[in-house]
C-alpha positions as CSV (number, residue, x, y, z in Angstrom):
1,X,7.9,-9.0,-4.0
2,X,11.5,-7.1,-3.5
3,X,13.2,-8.2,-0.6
4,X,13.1,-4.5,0.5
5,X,9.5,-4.3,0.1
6,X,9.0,-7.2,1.9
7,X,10.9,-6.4,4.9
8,X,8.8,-2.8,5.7
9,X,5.7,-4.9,5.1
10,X,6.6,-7.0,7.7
11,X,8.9,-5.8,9.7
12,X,8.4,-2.2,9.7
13,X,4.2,-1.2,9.2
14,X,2.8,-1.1,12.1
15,X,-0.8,0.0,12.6
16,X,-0.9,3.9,12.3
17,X,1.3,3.6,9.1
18,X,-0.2,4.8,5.7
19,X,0.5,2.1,2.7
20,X,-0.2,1.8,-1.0
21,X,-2.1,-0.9,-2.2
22,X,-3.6,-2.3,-5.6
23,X,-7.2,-3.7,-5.4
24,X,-8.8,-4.5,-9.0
25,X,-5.9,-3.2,-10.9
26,X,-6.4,0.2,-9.7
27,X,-4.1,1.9,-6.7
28,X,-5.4,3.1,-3.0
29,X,-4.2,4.5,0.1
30,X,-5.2,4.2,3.2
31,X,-4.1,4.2,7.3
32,X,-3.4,0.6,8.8
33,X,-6.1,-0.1,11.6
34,X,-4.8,-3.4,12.4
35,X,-2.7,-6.1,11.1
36,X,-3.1,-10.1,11.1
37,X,-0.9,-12.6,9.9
38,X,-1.1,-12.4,6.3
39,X,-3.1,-8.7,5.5
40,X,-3.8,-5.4,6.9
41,X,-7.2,-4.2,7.7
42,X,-6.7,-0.7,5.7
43,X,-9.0,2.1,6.1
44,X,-9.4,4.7,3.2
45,X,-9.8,8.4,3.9
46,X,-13.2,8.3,2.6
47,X,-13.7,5.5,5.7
48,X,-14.0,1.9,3.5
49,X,-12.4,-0.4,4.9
50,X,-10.1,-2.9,3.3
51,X,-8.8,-6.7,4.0
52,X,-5.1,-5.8,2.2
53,X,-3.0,-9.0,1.3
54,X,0.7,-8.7,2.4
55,X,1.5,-9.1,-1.3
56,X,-1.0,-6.3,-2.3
57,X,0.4,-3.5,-1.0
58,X,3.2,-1.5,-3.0
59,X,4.4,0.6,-0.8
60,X,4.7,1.4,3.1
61,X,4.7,5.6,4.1
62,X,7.6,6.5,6.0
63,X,8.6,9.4,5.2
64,X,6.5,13.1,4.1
65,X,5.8,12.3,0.5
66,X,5.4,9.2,-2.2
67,X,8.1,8.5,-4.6
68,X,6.7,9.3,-8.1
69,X,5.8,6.1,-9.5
70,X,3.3,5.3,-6.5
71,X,2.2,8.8,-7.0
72,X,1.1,8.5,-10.3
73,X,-0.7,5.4,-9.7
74,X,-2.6,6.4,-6.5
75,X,-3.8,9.5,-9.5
76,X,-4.7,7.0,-11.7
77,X,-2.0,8.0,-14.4
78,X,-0.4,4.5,-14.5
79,X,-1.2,1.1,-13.4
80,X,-0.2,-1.6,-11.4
81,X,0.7,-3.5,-14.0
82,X,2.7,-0.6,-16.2
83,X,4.7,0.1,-13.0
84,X,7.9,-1.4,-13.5
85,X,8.0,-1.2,-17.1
């Protein structure tokens, strides 16, 4: 994980936040609903909710919009894995 990356994960998501997160090769978003020492408990606008490892999530909402890349993969146009290539 990026250094960047890993600083918002855990320094700046806090429960509220909205992050990115791969589960089963495939990408979801979701609201954090509370946080433990090494996950989020994420819940999904279609209400599921989610035990997120730290390391799982790729990418923490701050601002209005997703940068492209995690866009595409929360469509389903890329995956996890194809991401940095």
């Amino acid at each position: 994980m990026e250094q960047s990356k890993l600083h918002y994960v855990n320094e700046v998501a806090k429960e509220g936040m909205i992050v990115a997160f791969t589960k089963d090769d495939k990408a979801f978003s979701g609201m954090i609903i509370n946080i433990l020492a090494d996950r989020f408990e994420v819940k999904t606008k279609n209400t599921k909710i989610y035990n997120v490892m730290k390391e799982n999530v790729i990418w923490v909402k701050t601002g209005k919009r997703w940068p492209k890349g995690i866009y595409q993969a929360l469509r389903g146009e890329i995956t996890s894995e194809s991401e940095g290539k």
